[in-house]
C-alpha positions as CSV (number, residue, x, y, z in Angstrom):
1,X,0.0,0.0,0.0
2,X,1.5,3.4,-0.9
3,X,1.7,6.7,1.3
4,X,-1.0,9.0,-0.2
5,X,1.1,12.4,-1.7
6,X,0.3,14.7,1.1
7,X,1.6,11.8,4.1
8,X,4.7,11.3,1.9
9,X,5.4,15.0,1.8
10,X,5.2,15.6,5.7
11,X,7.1,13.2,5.9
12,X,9.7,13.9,3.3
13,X,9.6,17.9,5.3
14,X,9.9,16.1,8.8
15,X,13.8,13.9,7.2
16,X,14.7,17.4,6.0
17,X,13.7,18.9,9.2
18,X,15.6,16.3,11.3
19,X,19.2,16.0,8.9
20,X,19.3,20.0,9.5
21,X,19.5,19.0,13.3
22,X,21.3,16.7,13.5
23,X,24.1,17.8,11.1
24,X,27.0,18.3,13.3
25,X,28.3,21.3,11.6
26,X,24.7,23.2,11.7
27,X,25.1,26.1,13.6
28,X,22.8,27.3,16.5
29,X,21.0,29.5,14.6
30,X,20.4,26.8,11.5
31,X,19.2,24.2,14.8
32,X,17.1,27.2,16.0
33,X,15.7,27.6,12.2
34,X,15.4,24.1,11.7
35,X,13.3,23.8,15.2
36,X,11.1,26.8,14.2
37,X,9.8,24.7,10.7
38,X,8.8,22.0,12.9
39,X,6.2,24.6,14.0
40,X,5.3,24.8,10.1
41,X,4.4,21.0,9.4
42,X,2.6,20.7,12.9
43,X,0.6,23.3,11.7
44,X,-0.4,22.2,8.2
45,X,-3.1,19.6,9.5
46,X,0.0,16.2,9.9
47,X,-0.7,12.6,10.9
48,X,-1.1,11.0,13.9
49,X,2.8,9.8,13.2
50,X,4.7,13.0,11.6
51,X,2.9,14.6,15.3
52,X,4.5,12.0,17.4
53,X,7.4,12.0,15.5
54,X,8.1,15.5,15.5
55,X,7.2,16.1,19.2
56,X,9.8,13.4,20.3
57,X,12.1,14.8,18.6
58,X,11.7,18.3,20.1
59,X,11.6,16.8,23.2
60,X,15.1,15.3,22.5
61,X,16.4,18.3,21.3
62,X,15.1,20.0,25.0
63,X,16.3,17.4,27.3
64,X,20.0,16.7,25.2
65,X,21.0,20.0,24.6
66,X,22.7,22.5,26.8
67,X,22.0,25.6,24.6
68,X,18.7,27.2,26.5
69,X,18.4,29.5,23.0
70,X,17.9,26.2,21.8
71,X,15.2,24.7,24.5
72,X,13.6,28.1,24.0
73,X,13.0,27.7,20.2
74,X,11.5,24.2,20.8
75,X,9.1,25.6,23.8
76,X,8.0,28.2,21.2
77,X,7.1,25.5,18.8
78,X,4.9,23.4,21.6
79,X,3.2,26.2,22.7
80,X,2.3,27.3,19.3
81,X,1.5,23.8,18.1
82,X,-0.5,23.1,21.6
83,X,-3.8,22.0,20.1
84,X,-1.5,19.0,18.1
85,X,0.1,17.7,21.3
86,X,-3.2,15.6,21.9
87,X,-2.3,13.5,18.3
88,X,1.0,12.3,20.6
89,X,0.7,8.5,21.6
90,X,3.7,8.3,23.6
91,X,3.1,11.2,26.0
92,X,4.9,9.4,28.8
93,X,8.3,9.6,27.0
94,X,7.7,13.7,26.2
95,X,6.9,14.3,29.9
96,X,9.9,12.2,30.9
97,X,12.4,13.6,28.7
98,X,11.1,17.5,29.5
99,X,11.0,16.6,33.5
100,X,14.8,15.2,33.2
101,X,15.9,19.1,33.0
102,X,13.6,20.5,35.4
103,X,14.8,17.1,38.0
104,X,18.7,17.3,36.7
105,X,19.4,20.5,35.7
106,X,20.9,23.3,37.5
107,X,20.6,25.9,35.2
108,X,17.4,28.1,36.6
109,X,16.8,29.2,33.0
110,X,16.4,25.5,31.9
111,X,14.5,24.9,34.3
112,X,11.8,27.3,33.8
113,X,11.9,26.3,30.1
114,X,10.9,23.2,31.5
115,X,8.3,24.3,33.9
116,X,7.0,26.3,30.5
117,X,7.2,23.3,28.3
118,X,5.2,21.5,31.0
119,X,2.8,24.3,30.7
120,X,2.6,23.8,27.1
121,X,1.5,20.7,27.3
């Protein structure tokens, strides 16, 4: 059974999205840029999947990187993209992956980017 065009092209956006971040060499404002699209294809009506997909991923991003210019771009994207955050199946993995900075963190700014990516959600 094939992907009808419109799955195959979020998904397509979402590979594009995720080589851009995880190219070593990007710098922090390509990561940045690349985060902000994600707000672009959870906006334009995605699948169940690309949603999850995309939110884990942001929630990688947040809890693996120490840049809070970074976690900030991502918590922009969830609390734009709010209203898709119900589509996520695997919400137990998002919470645990945002509560890991606000638990192991230090940093007070990370940690309220946490407290407002809880508040996203």
């Amino acid at each position: 059974r094939t992907m009808p065009p419109a799955d195959r092209e979020q998904q397509l956006a979402k590979v594009e999205l995720d080589r851009r971040l995880d190219n070593i060499k990007s710098t922090l404002a390509e990561r940045c840029w690349a985060v902000a699209g994600y707000a672009n294809l959870l906006q334009d009506k995605p699948t169940a999947s690309v949603c999850n997909s995309a939110f884990l991923k942001l929630a990688d991003i947040f809890e693996k990187t120490q840049d809070n210019m970074l976690r900030f771009a991502v918590v922009n994207v969830m609390e734009r993209c709010r209203s898709q955050l119900i589509r996520v199946f695997n919400t137990d993995i998002l919470v645990q992956k945002v509560h890991s900075v606000l638990e192991k963190s230090i940093d007070p700014i990370a940690r309220s980017l946490a407290l407002r990516a809880f508040a996203s959600m």
